[in-house]
N, C-alpha and C positions, 0 to 999 in steps of 0.2 A: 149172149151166148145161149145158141138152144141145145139143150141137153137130150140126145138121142139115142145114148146107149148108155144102161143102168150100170155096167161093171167098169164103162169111163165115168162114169159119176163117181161111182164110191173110189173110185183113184183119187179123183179129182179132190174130193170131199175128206179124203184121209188126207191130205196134204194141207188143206186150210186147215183142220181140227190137229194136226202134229205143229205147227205154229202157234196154235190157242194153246196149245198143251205146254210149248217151250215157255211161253208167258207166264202161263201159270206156276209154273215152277220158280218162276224168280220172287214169287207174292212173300214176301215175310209176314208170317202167321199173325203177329202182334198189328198188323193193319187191316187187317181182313173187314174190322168194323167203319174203316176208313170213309167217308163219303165229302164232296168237295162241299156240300151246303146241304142242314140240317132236311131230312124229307125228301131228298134224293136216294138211288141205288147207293150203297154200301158194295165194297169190294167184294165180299163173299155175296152179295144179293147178285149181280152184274157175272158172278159164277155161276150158282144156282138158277139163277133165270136163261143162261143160253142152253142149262141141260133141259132145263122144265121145259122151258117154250118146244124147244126142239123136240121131246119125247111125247111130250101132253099136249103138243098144237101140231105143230107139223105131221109128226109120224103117227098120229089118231086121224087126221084130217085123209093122210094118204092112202091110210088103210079103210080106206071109207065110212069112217065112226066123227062122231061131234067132235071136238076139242074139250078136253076134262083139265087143262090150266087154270091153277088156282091161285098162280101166285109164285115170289121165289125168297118166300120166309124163311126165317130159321127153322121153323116147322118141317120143310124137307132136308136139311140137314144143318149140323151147326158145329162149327170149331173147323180147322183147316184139313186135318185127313179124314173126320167122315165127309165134308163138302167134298173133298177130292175124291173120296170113293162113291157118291151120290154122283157127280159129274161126269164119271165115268162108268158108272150100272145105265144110267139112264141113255146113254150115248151108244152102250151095246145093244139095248134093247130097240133101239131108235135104227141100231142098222140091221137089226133083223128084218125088220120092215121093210126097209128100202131093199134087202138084197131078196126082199121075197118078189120086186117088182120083174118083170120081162120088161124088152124094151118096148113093146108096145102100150105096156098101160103108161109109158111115160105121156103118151098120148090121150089118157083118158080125162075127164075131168072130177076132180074134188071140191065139194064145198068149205071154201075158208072161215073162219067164225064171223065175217062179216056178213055173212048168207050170198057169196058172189062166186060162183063156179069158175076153177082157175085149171089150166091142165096141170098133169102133176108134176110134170117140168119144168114148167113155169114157179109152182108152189118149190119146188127143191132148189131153186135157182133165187128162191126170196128166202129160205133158210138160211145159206149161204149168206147172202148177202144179210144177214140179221146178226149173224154169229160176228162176224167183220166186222156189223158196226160197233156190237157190246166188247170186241177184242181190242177195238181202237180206244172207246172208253177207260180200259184196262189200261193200255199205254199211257192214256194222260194222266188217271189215277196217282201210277207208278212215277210216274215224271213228276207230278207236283211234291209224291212224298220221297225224290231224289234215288228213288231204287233204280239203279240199271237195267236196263233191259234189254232181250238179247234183240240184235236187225232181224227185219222181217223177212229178208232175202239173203240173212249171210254177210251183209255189208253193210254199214254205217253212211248217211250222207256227204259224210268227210270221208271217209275211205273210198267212195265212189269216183267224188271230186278229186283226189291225190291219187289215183288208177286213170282218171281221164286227161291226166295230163300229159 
């Protein structure tokens, strides 16, 4: 997918992140500390880190500044409504930036923290695709500790399957 027009992006990108958002709503508080094996992300970490990375990597990187990601401790926020309010300052902030792009600087290039010049289309198109992966972790989270969760599309694999018949 190459991304060519900034206000189809931030469409595009309100629609992945109201999906992350439905997920997050079904987290019962009491497992936030949750993580599958000892040293791994933690439920609330795997929150905290798709705001962080996103706010302090990506949207520093776009705005043509270093990456200031430190991490997705408790230290940025801790218990489930200030996480949820950190989750969501950090994600407004993160689209002030993007909606300050034109569509031509989607075409410019930024240095990612690897020091390797990426266009910035390319970099909003790995954000994406980052936030997906820590939302899929989220699922299986949720799955091993038997919480429901809402489909990703509106529809269940069995309700798919009993509709294509």
């Amino acid at each position: 997918m190459e991304i060519q027009n900034i206000k189809s992006f931030l469409d595009y990108y309100d629609k992945i992140r109201a999906r992350t958002n439905r997920l997050i709503k079904v987290i019962p508080p009491q497992h936030l500390n949750f993580a599958y094996k000892p040293g791994k992300f933690t439920i609330a970490d795997e929150i905290r880190h798709i705001a962080a990375i996103e706010r302090y990597m990506f949207a520093e990187t776009i705005a043509g500044r270093k990456s200031v990601y430190k991490g997705c401790g408790k230290e940025l926020a801790d218990g489930y409504d200030n996480i949820i309010k950190m989750f969501n300052q950090l994600h407004e902030e993160s689209l002030q930036i993007f909606s300050s792009l034109t569509n031509a600087d989607l075409n410019k290039k930024c240095i990612t923290p690897a020091n390797a010049e990426m266009e910035i289309w390319k970099w909003l198109r790995a954000m994406v695709e980052h936030e997906i992966h820590h939302r899929a972790q989220l699922y299986i989270y949720l799955n091993m500790l038997d919480v429901k969760t809402p489909p990703i599309f509106g529809l269940t694999a069995e309700e798919v399957i009993e509709k294509s018949k």
